[in-house]
KEMI-148446 format. One record per atom (N, C-alpha, C, O): x, y negated, z. Coordinates in steps of 0.2 Angstrom, whole numbers, plus 5000, padded with zeros to 4 digits. Layout:
N
XYZ...
//
This chain:
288
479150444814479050504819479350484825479750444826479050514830479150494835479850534839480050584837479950504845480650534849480350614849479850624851480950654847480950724849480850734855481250694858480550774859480450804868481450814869481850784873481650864864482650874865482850824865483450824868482650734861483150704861483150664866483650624867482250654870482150624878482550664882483050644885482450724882482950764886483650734887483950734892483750724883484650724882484850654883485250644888484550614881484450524883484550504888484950464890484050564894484050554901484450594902484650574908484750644901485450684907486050654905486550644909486050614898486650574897486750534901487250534905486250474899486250414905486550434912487050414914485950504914486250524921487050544923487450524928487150584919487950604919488350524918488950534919488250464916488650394916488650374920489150364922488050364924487850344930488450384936488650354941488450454935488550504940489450464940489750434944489550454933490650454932490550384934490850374940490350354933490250264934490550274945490950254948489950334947489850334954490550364958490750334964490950434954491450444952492050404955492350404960491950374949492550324946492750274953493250274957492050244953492250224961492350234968492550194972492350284969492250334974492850344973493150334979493350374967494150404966494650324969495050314972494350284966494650194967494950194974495550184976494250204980494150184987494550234989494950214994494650324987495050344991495650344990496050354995495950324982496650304982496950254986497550254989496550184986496550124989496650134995497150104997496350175000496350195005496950225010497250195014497050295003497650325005497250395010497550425014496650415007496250455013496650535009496850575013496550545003496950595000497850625006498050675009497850565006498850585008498750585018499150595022498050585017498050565027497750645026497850685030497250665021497150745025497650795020497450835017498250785019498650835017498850825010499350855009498650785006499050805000499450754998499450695001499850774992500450724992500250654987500750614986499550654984499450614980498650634979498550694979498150594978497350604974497550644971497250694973498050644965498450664958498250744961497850774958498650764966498750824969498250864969498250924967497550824974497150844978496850854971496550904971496750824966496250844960496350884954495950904950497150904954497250964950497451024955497451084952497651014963497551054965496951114967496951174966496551064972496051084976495551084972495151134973495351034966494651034962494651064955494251074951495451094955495251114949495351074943495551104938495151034943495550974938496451004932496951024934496050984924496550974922497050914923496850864925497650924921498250874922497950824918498150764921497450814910497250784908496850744911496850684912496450784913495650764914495750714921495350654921496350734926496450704934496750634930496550584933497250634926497350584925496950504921496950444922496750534916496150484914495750474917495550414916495450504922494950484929495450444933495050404937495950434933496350384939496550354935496650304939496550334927496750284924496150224924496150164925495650274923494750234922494650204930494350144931494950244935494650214941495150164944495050144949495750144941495950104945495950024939496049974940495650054933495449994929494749954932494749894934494449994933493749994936493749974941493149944943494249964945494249944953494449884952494349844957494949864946495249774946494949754941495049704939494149804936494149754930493349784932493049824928492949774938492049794941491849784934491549834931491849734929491349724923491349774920490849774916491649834919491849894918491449944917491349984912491249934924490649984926490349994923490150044920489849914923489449914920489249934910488649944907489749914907490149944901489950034901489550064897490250044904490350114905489450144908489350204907489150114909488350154913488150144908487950194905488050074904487750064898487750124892487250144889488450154890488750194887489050144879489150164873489150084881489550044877490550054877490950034872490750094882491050104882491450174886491450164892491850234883491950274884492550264891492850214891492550314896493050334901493550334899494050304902493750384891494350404888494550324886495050294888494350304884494350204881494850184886495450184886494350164893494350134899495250164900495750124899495250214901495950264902496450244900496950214903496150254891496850214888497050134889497650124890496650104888496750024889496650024893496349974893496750044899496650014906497449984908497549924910498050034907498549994909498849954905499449944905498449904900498649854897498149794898498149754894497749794903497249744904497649694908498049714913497449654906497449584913497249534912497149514906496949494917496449444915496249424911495649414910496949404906496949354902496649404892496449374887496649464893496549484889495949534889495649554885495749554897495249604897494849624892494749674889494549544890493749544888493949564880493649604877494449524877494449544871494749594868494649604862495149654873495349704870494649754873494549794869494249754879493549794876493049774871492849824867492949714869492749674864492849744857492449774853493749754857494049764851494049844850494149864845494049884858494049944856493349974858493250034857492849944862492149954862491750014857491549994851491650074859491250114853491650134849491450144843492450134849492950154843493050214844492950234850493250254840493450334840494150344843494550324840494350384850494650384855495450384850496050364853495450414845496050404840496250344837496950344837495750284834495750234835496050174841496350124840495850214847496150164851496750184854497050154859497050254850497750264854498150224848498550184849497850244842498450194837498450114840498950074840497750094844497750014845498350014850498949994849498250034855498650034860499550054857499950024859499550114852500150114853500550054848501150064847500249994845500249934843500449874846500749834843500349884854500549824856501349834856501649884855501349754858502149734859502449794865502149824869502949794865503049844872503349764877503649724875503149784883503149744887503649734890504149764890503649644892504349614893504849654898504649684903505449654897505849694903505749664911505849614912505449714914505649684920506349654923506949674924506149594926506649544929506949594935506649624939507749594935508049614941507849594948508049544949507449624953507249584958507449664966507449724965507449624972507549674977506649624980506449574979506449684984505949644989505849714994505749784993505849675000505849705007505049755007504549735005505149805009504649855008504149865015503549875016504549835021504449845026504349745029504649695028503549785033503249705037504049675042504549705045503749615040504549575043504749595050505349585053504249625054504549635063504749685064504949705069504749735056505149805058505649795058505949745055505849855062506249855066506949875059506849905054507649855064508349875059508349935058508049975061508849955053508649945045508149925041507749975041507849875037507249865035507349915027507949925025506949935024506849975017506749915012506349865013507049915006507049865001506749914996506749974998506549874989506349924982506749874979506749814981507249914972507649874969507449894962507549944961507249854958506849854950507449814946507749764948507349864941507749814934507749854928507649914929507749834923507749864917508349894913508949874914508349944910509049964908508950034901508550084901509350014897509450064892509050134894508950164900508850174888508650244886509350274887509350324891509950264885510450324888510750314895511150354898510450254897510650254905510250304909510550324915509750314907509350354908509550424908509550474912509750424904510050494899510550494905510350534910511050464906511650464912511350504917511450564919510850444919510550454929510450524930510650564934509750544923509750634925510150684924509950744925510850664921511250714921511650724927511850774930511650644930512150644939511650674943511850704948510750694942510550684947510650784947510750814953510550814940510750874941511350894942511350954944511950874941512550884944512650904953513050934957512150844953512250834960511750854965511750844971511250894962510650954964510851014969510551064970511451014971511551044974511351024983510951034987511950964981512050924987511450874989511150864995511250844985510450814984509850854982509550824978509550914985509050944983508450894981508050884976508450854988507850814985507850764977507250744975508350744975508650714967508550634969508550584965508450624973508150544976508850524972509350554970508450444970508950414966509150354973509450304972508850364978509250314979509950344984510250304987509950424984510750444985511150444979511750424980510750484973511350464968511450404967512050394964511050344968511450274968512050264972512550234971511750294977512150264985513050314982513550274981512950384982513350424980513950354974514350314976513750364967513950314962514250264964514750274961514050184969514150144971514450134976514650084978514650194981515350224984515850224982516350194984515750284977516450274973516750234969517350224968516150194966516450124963516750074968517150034965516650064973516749994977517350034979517950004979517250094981518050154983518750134977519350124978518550134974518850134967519150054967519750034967518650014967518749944964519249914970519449854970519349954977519449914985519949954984520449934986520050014981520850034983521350004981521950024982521249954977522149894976521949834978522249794975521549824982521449764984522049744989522249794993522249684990522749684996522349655004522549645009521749655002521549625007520949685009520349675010521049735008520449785010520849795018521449785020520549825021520449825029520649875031520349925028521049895034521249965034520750015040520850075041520349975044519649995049519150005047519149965042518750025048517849995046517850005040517449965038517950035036517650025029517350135029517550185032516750125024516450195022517050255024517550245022516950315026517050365025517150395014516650395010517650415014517850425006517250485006517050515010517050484999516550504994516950594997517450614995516550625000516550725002516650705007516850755009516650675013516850665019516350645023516250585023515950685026515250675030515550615036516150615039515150565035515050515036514950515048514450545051515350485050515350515057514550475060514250505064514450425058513850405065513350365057513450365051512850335062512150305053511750325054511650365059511250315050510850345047510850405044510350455045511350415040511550465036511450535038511550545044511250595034511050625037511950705034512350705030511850725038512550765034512450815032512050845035512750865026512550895022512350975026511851015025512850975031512651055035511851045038511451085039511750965039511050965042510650985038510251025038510750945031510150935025510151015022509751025017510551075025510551135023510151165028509851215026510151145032509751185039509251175039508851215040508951095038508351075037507951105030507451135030508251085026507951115018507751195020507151215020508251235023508251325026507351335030506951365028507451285035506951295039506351265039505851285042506351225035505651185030505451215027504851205025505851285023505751305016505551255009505051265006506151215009505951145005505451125003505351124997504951115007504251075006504251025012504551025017503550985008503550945014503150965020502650995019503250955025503050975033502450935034502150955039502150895032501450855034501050895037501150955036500650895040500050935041499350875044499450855049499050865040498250845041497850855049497950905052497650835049497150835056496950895057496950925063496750915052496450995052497051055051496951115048497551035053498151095051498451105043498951135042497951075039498351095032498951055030499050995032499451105027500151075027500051065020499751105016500350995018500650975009501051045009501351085013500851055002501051084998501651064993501851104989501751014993502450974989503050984989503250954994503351014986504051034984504351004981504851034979504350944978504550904974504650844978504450834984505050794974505150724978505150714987504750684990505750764988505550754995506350704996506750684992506050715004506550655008506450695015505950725017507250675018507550685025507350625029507550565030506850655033506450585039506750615045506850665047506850545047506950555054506350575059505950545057506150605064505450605066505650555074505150555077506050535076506150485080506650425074507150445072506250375073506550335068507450315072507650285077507850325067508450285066508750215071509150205074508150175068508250125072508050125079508050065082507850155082507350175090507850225093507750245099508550255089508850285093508750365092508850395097508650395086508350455084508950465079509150435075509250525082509850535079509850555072509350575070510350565068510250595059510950655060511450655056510950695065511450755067511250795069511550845070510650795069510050845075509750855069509550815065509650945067509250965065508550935065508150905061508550965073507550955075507250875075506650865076507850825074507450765073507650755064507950705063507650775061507450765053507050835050507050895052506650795047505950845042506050835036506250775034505750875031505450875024504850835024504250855026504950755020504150735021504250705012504650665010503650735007503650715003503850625003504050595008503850584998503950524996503150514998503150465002502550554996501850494997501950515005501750465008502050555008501850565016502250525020502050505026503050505015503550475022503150395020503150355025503050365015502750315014502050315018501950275023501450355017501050355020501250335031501050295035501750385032501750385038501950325041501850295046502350285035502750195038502350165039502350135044501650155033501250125031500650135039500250095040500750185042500050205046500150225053499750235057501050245053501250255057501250335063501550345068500850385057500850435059501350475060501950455057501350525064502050565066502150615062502750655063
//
């Protein structure tokens, strides 16, 4: 018997709808890569696609999972238009590819029932701890202070620790940054371990832990109250076209004349709410 006229039909709007996510897929890749999401306003693609399009939390994330597979592993695509292999697939195994294993873990989960490949996947080995490492964040001619990122690996109850300091200390830290409750922590210990030393200096050394801090970077808590007040704790970005981030989360105290240029951290009107993707965004591109 011949192909049914419904199952012609269906053959060709499938194909089509592959072809459309394939088109998708890359398209999410280039704007992430870009950074064009965070340059008109939102705090993340993440954002702009469960906020402005409607997007489930699920649906936004499996699409960013597929498309940044798709972006380091293009044979993918092709996988994917075919209909040899499913988005949901791509999703899951995406962040366990690398070179060396690409070919054989689609090989292995290729046309598998999407249940099937979350058992494969929750099968692997869990991945080596990351090595304790600092590396400088900022291109070598920026200017003083340069920004480091500091990685290391560390127990599930230390974890358990950090978020109970970070709620404690949510008062004073609205934004929960870990790099003030680190900074906080590692005050008091150096404070702690230098106060019987005989050789500690009785000049120069940090301001004791509750004692706003007289000159720096540092911004001071009556400012980080005023600021937070007149921000209405969001971030302040605003896009080309006037839209302001919507992000209440993950923020940070920016200088808007940078610190090292001579931009005070005393002055209300030079620090802002600027999410984490926007004050990165603004380092990276330089915007104001």
């Amino acid at each position: 018997m011949g192909t049914e006229p419904w199952r012609a039909s269906l053959e060709l709007r499938v194909g089509a709808e592959r072809r459309e996510t394939e088109r998708l897929l890359v398209l999410l890749g280039e704007i992430e890569s870009r950074g064009l999401a965070t340059a008109a306003g939102f705090p993340s693609l993440y954002a702009c696609l469960t906020g402005s399009l409607g997007f489930s939390e699920v649906d936004a994330v499996t699409k960013l999972k597929a498309a940044r597979a798709c972006r380091e592993f293009p044979a993918l695509r092709r996988l994917l238009r075919s209909g040899r292999i499913s988005m949901a697939t791509i999703s899951a195994i995406g962040p366990h590819l690398c070179r060396d294993n690409w070919k054989s873990l689609v090989r292995m989960t290729a046309g598998m029932p999407s249940a099937r490949v979350r058992r494969i996947v929750a099968s692997f080995s869990p991945r080596e701890e990351p090595r304790q490492s600092v590396r400088y964040t900022d291109p070598g001619e920026a200017p003083l202070p340069r920004r480091v990122e500091i990685a290391f690996g560390a127990r599930e109850d230390f974890l358990g620790r950090l978020e109970r300091a970070r709620a404690l200390l949510r008062s004073k830290y609205p934004s929960g940054r870990f790099e003030d409750i680190f900074d906080e922590a590692i005050e008091a210990l150096v404070e702690k371990a230098d106060r019987g030393s005989p050789g500690r200096p009785l000049e120069g050394r940090r301001a004791r832990i509750g004692v706003e801090r007289p000159k720096g970077r540092y911004v001071p808590q009556a400012v980080r109250r005023e600021v937070w007040r007149r921000d209405g704790g969001r971030c302040t970005y605003r896009a080309s076209d006037g839209t302001r981030c919507e992000e209440t989360t993950r923020l940070e105290f920016d200088h808007v004349m940078p610190f090292a240029l001579g931009g005070p951290s005393r002055d209300p009107d030079n620090i802002r709410l600027l999410c984490r993707g926007h004050n990165q965004f603004r380092l990276r591109h330089g915007n104001g």
